[in-house]
N, C-alpha and C positions, 0 to 999 in steps of 0.2 A: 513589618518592613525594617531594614537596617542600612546603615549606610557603608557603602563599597566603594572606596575611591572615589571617594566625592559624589557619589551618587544614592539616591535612595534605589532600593533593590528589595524584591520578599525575599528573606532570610535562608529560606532553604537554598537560592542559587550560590552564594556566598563562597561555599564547598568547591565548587565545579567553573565558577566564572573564570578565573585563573587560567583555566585549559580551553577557553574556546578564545583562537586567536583570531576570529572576526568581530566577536564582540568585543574585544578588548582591543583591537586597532580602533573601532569604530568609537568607542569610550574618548579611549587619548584623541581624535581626530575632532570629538562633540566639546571635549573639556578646553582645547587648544582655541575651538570656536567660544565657548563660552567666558575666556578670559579677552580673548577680540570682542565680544558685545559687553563686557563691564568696561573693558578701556573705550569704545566709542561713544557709551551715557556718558560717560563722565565726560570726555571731548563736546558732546554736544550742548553741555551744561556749559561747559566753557566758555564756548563758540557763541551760545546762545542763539541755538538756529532755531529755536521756535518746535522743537520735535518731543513728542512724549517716547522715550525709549523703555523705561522700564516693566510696564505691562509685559510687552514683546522678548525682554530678554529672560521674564520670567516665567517665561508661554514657553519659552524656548532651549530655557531648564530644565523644567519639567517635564518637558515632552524628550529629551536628552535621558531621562530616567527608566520615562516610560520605554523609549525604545531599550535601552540596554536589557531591561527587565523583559522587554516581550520577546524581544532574538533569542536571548538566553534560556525563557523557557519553552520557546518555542523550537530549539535543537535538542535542549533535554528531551523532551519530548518523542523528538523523533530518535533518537540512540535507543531510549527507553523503550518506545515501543518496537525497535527493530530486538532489543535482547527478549523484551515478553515473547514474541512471535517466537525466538530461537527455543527457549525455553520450556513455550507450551507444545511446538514440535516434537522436542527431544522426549517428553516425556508420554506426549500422545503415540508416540509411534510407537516406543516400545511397550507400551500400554497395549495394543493393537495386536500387537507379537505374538504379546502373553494373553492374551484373552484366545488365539489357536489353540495354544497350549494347553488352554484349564478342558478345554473340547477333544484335547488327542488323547490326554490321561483316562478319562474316561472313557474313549473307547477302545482303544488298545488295553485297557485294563479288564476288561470282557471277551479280549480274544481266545476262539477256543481251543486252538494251538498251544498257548500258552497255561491254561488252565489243562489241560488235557496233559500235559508234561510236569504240571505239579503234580496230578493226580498220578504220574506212572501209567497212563492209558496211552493207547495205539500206539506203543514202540520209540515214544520219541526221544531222540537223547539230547545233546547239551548244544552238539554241532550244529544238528537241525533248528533246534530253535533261536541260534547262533546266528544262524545264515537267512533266517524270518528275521531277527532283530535286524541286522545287516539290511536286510531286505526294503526294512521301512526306513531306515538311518538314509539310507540312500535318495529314497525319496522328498523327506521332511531333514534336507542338510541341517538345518537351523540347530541340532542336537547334537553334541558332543560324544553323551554314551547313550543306552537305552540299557537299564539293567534287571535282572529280575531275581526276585528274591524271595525265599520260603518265611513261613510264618514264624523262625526262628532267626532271621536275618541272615540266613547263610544265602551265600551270594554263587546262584545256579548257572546262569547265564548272563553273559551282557556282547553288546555287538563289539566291541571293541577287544585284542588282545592287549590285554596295558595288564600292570599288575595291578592285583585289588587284595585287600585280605579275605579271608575265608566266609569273616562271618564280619558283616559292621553292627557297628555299637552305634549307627547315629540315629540319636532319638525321634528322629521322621520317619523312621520304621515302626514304632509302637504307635505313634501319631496315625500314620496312614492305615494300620487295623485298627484302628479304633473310631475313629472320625465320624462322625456323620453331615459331613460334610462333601458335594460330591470331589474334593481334592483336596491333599495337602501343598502347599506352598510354602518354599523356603529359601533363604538367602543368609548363607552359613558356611563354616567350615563342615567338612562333611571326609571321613576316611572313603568315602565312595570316589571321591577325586582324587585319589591315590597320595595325595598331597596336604598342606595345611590351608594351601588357598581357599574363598569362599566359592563356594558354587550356587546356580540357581537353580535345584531342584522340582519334578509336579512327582508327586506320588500319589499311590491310590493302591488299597487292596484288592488282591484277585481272591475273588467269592469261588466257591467250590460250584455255583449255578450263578447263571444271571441276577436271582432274587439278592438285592442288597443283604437282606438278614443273613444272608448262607452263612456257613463254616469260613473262613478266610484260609485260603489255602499258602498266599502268601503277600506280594506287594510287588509292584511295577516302579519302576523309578525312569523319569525321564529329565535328563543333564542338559540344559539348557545353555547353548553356548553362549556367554554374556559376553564376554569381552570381546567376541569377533563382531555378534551383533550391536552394540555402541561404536565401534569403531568403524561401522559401516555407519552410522546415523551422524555419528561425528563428522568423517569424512563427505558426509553431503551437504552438512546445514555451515561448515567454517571451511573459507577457501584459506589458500595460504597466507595472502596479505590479509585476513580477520586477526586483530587483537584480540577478539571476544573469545572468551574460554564457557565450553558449554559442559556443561555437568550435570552428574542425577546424586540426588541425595534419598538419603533413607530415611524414616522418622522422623530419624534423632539428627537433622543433619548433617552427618555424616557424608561424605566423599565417597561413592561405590564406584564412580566411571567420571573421568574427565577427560576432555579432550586435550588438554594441554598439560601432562603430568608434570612438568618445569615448574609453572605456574602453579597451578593447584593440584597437591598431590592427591591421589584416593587416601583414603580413611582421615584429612583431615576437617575440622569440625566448621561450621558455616551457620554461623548465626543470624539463620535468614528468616522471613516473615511473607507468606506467601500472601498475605490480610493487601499490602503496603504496593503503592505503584513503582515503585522500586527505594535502593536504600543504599546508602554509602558504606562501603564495607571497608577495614582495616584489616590485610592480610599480607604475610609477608614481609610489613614494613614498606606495604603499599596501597595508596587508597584504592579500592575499586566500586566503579558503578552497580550494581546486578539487579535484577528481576528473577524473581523464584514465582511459579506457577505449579497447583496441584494439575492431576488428571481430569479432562473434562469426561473421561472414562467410554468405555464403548460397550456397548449392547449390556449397558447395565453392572459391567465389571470393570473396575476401578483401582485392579492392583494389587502392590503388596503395601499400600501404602507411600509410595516413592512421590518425591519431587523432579520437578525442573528446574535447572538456576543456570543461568546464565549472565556473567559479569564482563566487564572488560576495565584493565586500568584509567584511571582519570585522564591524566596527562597522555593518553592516545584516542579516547572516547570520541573527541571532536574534530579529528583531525580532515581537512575537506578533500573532497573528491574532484580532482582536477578533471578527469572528462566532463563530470557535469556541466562544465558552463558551455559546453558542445553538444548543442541537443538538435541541432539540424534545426531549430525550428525560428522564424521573424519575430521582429518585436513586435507586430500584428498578435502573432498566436502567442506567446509570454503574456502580452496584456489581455489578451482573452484569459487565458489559462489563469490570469491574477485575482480573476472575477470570482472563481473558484472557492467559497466558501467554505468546502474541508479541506483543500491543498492547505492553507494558512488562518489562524484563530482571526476572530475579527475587531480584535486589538492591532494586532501585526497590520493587517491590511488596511486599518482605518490610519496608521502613523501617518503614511505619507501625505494621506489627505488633511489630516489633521495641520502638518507641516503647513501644506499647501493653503490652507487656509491662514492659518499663521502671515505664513509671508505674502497673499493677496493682501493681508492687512496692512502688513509693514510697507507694502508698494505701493498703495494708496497714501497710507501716513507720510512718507518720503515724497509723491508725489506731488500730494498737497503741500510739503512743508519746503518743494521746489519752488512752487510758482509763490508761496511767500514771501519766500528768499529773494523773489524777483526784486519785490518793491522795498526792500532796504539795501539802497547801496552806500553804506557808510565809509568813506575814504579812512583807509591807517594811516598813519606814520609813515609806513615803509610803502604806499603806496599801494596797498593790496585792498581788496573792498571785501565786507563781509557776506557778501554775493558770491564772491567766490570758494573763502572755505567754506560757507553751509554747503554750495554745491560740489564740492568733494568728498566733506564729510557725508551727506546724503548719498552722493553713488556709492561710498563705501561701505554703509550701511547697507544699503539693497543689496552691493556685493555678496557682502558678508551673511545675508538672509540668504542670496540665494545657495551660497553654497553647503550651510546647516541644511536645507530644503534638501540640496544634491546628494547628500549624504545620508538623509532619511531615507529618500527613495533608492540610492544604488545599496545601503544595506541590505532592506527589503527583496529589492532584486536579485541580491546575490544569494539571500536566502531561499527567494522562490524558486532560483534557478536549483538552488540544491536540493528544493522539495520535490520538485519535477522529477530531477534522478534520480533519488530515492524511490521514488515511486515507479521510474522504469526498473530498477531493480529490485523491487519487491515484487512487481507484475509478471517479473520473469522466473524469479526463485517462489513463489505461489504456484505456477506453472508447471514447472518441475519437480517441487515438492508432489503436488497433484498426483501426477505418472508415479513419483515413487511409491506414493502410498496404493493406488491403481496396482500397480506392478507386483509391489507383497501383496497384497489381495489376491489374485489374480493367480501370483506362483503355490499359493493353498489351496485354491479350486483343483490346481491339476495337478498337485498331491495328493489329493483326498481322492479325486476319484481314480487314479492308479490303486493305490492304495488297501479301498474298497472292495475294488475288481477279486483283490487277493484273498476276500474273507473265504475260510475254508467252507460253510454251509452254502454261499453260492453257490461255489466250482461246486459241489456234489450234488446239490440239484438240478442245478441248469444242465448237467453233464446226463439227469437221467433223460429217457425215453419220453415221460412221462409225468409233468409235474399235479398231483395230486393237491385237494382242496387243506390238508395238513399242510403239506409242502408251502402253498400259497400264501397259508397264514405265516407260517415261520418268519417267508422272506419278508413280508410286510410289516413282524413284528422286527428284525432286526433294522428295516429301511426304518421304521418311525424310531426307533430309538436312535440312530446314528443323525437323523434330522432333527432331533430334538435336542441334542447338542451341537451342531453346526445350523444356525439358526438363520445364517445367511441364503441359503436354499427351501424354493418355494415347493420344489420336490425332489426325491430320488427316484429313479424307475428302472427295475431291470427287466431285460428283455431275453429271449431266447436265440436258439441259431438263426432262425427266422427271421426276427427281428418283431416276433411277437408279445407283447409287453406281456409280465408273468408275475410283476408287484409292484406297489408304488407305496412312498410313504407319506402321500397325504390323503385322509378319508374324503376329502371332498372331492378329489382326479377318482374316484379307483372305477369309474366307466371306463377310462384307457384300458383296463389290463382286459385282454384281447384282442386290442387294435394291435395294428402294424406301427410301430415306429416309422418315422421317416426314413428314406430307402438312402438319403442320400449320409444321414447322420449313422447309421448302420455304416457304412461303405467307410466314414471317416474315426469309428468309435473301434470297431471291431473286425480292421481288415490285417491289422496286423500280430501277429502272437510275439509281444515283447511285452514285459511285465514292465518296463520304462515307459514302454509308448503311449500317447494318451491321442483324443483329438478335439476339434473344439468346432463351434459353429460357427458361421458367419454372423455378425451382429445384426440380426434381424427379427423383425414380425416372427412370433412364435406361436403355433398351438399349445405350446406347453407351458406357455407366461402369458393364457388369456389374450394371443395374437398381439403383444406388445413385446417391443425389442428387448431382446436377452441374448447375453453369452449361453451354450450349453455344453458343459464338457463332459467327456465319455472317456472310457476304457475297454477294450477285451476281457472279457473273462474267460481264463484259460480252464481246460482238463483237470482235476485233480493229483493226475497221473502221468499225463499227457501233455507235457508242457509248450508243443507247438499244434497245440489243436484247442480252436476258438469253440468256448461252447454258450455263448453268449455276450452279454455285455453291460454297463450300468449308464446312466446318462442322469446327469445333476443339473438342475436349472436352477442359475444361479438370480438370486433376487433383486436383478440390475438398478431397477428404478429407484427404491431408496438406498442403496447400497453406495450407486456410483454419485448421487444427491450427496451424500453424507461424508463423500469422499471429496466432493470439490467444496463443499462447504467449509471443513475443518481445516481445506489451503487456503483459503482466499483471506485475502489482507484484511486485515482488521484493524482497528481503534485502540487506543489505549486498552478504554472497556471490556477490548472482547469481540466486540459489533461488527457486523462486514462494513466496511465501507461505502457508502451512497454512490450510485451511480456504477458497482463494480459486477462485473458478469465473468464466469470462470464455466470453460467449456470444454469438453473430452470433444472431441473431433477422428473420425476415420482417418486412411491413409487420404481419402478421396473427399477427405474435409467435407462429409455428410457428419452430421451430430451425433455423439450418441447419450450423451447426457448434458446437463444446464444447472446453472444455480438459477436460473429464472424458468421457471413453471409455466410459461406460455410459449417453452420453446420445445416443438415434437422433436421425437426422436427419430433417426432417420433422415429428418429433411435437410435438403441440402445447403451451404451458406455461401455467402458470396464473398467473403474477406480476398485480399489483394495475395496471388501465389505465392509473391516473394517473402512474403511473409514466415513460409514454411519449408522454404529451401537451406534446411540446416540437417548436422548427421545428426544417428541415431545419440542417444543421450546428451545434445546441445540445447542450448537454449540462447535466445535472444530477446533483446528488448526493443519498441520505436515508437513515437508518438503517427499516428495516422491519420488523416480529415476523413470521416465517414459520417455518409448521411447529415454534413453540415455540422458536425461535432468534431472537438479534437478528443481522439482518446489514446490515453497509452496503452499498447498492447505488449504483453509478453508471452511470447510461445519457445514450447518448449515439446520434444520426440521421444518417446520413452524408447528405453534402453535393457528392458529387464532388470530381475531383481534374482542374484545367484544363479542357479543352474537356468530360471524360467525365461523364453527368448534368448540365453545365452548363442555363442559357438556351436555351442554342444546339441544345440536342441532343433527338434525340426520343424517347430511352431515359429511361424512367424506374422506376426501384426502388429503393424506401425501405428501406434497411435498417437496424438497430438494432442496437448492441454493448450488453451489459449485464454492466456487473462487480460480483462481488459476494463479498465480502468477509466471514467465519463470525467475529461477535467474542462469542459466549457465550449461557448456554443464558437463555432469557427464561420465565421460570416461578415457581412460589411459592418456589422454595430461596430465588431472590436477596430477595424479598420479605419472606420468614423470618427473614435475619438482622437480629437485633434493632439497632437503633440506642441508642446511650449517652443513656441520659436524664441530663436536669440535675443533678447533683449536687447535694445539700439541700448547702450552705454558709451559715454564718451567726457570731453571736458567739454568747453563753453566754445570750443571753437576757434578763429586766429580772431585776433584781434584787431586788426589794420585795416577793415572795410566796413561797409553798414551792418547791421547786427538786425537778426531777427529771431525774436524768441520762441520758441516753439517746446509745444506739450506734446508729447508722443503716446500713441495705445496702437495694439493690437487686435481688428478685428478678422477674427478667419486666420487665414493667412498672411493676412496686408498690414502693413504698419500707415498706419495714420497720424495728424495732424493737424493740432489747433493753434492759432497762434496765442502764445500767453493773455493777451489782451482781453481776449473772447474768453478764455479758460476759469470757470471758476469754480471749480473743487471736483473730487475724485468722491465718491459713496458709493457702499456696499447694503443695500436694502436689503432689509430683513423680506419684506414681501413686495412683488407688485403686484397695485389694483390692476384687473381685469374692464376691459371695456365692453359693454354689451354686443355691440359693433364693433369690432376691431379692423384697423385698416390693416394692411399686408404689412407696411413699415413702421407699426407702433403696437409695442407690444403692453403697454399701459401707463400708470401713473405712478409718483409717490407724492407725499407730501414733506418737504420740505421747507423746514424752518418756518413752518406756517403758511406754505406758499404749494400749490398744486403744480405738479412738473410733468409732464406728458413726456414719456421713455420713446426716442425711436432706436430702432435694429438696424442696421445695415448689412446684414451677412447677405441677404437674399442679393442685392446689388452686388455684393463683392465675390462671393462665392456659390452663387447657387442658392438651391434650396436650403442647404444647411440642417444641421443634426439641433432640432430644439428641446434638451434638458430643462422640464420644467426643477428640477432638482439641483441644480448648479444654480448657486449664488455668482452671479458673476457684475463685475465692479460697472459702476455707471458713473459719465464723467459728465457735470454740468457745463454748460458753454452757455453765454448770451449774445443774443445779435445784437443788430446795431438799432433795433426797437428797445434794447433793455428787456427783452423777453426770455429768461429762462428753458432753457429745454436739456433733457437727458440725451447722453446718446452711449447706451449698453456694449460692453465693450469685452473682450477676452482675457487681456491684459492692459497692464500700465506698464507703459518704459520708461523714459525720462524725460525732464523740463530744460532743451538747452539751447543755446544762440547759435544757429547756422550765419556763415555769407549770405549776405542778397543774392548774388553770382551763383550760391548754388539754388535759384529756385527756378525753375523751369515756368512760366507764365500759361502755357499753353492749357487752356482750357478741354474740357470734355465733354461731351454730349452724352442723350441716350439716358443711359441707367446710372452714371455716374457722374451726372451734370453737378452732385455737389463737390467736386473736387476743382479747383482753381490753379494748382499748380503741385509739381514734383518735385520734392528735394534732394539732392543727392546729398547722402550723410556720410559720405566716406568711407571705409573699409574696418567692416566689425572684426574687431583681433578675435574674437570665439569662433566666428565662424569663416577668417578670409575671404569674405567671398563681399559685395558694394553693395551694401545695402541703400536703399531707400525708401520715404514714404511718399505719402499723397496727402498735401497741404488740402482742408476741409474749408471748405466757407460757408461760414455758421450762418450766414443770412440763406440760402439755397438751404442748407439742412435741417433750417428752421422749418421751412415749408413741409418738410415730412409730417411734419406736428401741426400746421396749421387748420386744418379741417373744423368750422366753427362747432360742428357738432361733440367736437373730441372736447373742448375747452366747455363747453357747456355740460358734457359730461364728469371732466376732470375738478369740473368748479362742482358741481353738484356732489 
């Protein structure tokens, strides 16, 4: 700990306090309070009003500390983990990218077009396999060039006309013939990008056979377009008003990609620690916050190594969010929502209580040290009695307690309200996030199987008459190879003009080759002869995913020769269940740690808001949900956020419509399905508890009243909703029990005993009389005020609040008596008009001889003595 502006504070916020302007109002607001509770100890020392202040103002210190310290880290916190989330994004996705990548080199590096043109076989020249490169460039946009090059590095073809030299010198040539590895990987300058820029290259040699060991006849290069692809990852995780600047680093690192080049250029160095929850950086000649996260990696591949970091300057990190405090929702659902154990640490949420306990004390201590006050009235000099300033100095004091109390709780509040937005907009960008990563998924599927369609040993089998048990093997040795690098597919299947299955590439299906495909996926896989077109399934019950829901996409496969005549087709069944699992898992909001969130569900939904995937495993797929329409009435790539009551819960929801990703679902395209992410977020139960808890009515505050007619003193509390009243006489002290005894028997109006000062005191309740049933917390300490009748017999009467000890008029006491349930009230005071709330308040004058009898029952004293 160290001290901050008169405060103790852990040292680590020290850095960052400076820039949160809530805590720093609320600081000068607690410190302004804290030098008004040193000037009134000492006043009461003065005054000699009989009051112990110092405990109270060093309760109230301390807890001045406490708060600053837990607001503070409790907005770190959430900054921090809004930049981890950006961070481990930026670098999963592209992560994601490039794990396609290490699956295309390998098999486009086996194409035998391409191998067949190193070799000088069947005629092919530079144009042709020019216009094959081209061919796939078009399909798999994500690539820059696709290049191909002899085992001397002379540079044969590539799809692009750009200039290139003859022969490159970059050492990923001698790398990718030699490797054994199945790819080379690199991020470098390279004379293959015509330029001294770095490029991200996948290379691999092309073998003279399939068999790895072969001759190397040359090497395949595919250019990886970096910079368009970060600039799309960038442009979706920082809107414009984002200060946060999100970047990838390399090893060392290094700056390869940033989203804010102003701010932090590429290639400068970043002395970051991905070990660390985040770290104060100095750059520029400016502090920044950041969080650096490695790859949590996918399907086992983990990169080239790279980072994610994401920073934002200090002095704009905390800046608050003015919609927030607009969240459509009652103080009812806030104070549920408060209940909320991960919205807020349970330091933060214990403050106000803590407060509150505090000042129950101080209101008692006050209370009692009123009706003290009563019985010295020492005449001054100046004609004033010391009756009167204790009783000012007292209300000022309560004052002054309650508004440190006010100030605990609307910090709090104003935090919780900021935690609720946060968490509508993480629910919504979780959402969305989801889709995008769904949607690059998704635009690889129906690449690959275009793609596929075009391998030249298809087209020439499927094209003959007659596919033989040779033929049969072929297909099925090149389907399990091509599945054996795209791992995401549970099989591939090709089928004939028929639509009669002719290979598959997993041995555990290969009963299918012979059946008929379905007549209706033929119709949608292989009705068209365009080497663009693809077609996809409905998301439904499959035979070919073990009758559980899957995508399945296809293509035609054309003639060899013959380029608008279909002579079959291929069909890939994509591995949905843990696929699209693994997809909403790696959106959904997380914890500092990592962790998903308690209470959070992230859902793919149809256009027709039937399921198709869950982060919760007890939810089928397919069945239909019942969420509220409006919910989904946004365009395509929007997203929205809103807290909802469902099922007696509040939860935030965030939904969001995919949009495609580059050419897939585009304009351009003739696939179209709507689908919807919806995340939803459990912040607490929505029901009459939270309605139940009573709110703090206004405290009766006032002077002693006019002076010029009979005088009667009165103690005031709060039970329920009613203000009450003893007259000081009767009144003889305010306690806060640590425990009440229990009575074996309990009457309905007495909820037990204490002992006091040696004396057995029988507690009664009044709520049930004044309000109802009433909400009974055995876990609220709540104050009990003793009163004696006119036997001298002690008795409790449990209370919600203490107000104040003052002198009404006679004139204002109403005599009229009450019957029924409320026979112990004797008469109404009218107490004049509270300046807090304008509005005429009054109480109900108690007659302690009637309210004795609640307690009279000789069995209760016979138990209360025992």
């Amino acid at each position: 700990m160290t001290l901050y502006r008169g405060m103790e504070v852990p040292k680590h916020l020290c850095s960052v306090l400076p820039y949160m302007a809530m805590v720093d109002e609320c600081r000068e607001s607690l410190q302004i309070l804290s030098q008004q509770w040193d000037y009134l100890d000492v006043l009461s020392r003065v005054i000699d009003a009989d009051i112990e202040m110092t405990r109270t103002r060093f309760e109230f210190r301390a807890l001045n500390s406490d708060l600053v310290a837990a607001l503070g880290d409790e907005i770190l916190k959430k900054v921090t983990a809004s930049l981890g989330a950006k961070a481990q994004v930026t670098i999963d996705i592209i992560v994601r990218n490039l794990f396609e990548r290490t699956a295309d080199i390998g098999f486009l590096a086996t194409d035998d077009d391409v191998r067949a043109f190193l070799k000088n076989e069947r005629g092919l020249t530079p144009d042709v396999i020019r216009a094959r490169l081209v061919e796939y460039q078009r399909k798999y946009s994500v690539y820059d060039d696709v290049v191909v090059l002899d085992a001397h590095g002379q540079i044969r073809a590539n799809a692009f006309a750009r200039p290139l030299p003859e022969t490159s010198r970059d050492g990923l040539i001698e790398r990718a013939l030699t490797t054994r590895d199945a790819f080379v990987e690199t991020f470098a300058t390279s004379d293959l990008a015509g330029h001294d820029a770095r490029c991200l290259t996948y290379a691999y040699r092309i073998g003279e056979t399939s068999d790895p060991s072969s001759r190397a006849l040359g090497v395949l290069v595919l250019m990886f377009g970096f910079d368009s692809e970060m600039r799309g990852i960038f442009d979706k995780l920082a809107s414009d008003d984002d200060w946060s600047v999100l970047t990838l680093l390399d090893g060392d690192g290094t700056v390869i990609a940033s989203s804010d080049t102003e701010q932090v250029a590429v290639g400068t160095r970043l002395k970051t620690d991905a070990t660390q929850p985040y770290e104060i950086l100095r750059h520029a000649g400016r502090r920044y916050i950041a969080v650096t996260h490695d790859t949590k990696g996918y399907q086992g591949y983990f990169g080239p190594g790279w980072r994610g970091c994401a920073l934002i300057p200090a002095e704009l990190a905390f800046e608050q969010d003015e919609d927030s405090a607009d969240l459509g929702l009652s103080d009812r659902q806030f104070r549920a929502i408060a209940q909320n154990e991960h919205l807020l640490s349970n330091t933060v949420r214990e403050i106000p209580r803590r407060a509150e306990a505090i000042q129950s004390d101080l209101n008692r201590t006050v209370w009692n040290g009123s009706l003290a006050a009563s019985h010295r009235q020492v005449t001054k000099r100046d004609g004033t009695t010391s009756e009167i300033a204790s009783h000012t100095l007292l209300a000022e004091i309560s004052e002054t307690g309650s508004r440190t109390s006010r100030i605990f709780a609307g910090a709090v509040a104003a935090l919780n309200r900021t935690a609720v937005g946060s968490i509508l907009t993480d629910a919504a960008a979780s959402a969305d996030l989801a889709l995008d990563i769904m949607d690059r998924n998704l635009y690889e599927r129906a690449n690959d199987c275009r793609w596929w369609a075009l391998t030249t040993r298809f087209r020439e089998i499927l094209a003959q008459a007659t596919i033989d048990d040779d033929d049969a093997r072929e297909l099925t040795s090149i389907l399990a190879y091509i599945n054996g690098l795209y791992t995401v597919y549970t099989n591939l299947i090709l089928f004939d003009r028929n639509g009669r299955i002719a290979a598959v590439s997993d041995p555990e299906q290969t009963d299918l080759v012979g059946t008929a495909i379905d007549a209706e996926l033929v119709r949608r896989f292989a009705s068209t002869a365009d080497t663009n077109f693809y077609g996809v399934s409905d998301f439904a019950a499959s035979p070919l995913y073990a009758g559980r829901h899957t995508y399945v996409y296809g293509a035609a496969v054309l003639h060899p020769e013959e380029q608008d005549r279909i002579v079959g087709g291929i069909a890939i069944v994509f591995d949905s269940t843990p696929q699209f699992e693994a997809m909403l898992a790696d959106a959904s909001p997380t914890d500092g740690a990592g962790n998903r969130l308690p209470g959070c569900r992230t859902l793919f939904l149809d256009s027709e808001r039937n399921l198709i995937a869950s982060t919760d495993g007890g939810d089928a797929a397919g069945s239909a949900t019942t969420l509220p329409a409006a919910l989904f009435e946004i365009a395509p790539g929007e997203s929205t956020a809103r807290i909802i009551a469902l099922d007696g819960r509040l939860i935030a929801v965030g939904v969001s419509r995919s949009h495609g990703y580059r050419e897939y679902k585009s304009a351009a395209d003739a696939y179209r399905n709507d689908v919807y992410c919806l995340c939803q977020l459990d912040l607490g139960i929505d029901d009459a508890t939270a309605a139940a808890i009573p709110t703090t009515a206004q405290p009766l505050r006032g002077g002693a009243g006019r002076r010029d007619g009979d005088l009667v003193e009165v103690a005031t509390f709060r039970v329920g909703g009613k203000w009450l009243a003893l007259e000081r006489a009767s009144a003889v002290e305010a306690i806060l029990p640590e425990q009440l005894l229990r009575f074996p028997h309990q009457h309905d109006n007495v909820v037990g005993c204490v002992v006091h000062k040696g004396e057995s005191v029988v507690i009664v309740d009044l709520r049930r009389q004044f309000e109802g049933a009433g909400r009974d917390d055995a876990k609220v300490r709540r104050p009990v005020v003793l009163f004696r009748n006119s036997n001298g017999r002690i008795v409790g009467l449990q209370v919600d609040e203490l107000g104040d000890v003052r002198s009404v008029d006679s004139d204002r006491l109403d005599g009229a008596r009450f019957g029924g349930q409320q026979m112990a009230v004797k008469a109404v005071i009218a107490l004049g008009t509270n300046a807090e709330s304008a509005t005429r308040t009054m109480a109900l004058l108690l007659d302690p001889d009637e309210l004795a009898r609640y307690a009279a029952a000789p069995e209760l004293h016979d138990q209360a003595a025992a």
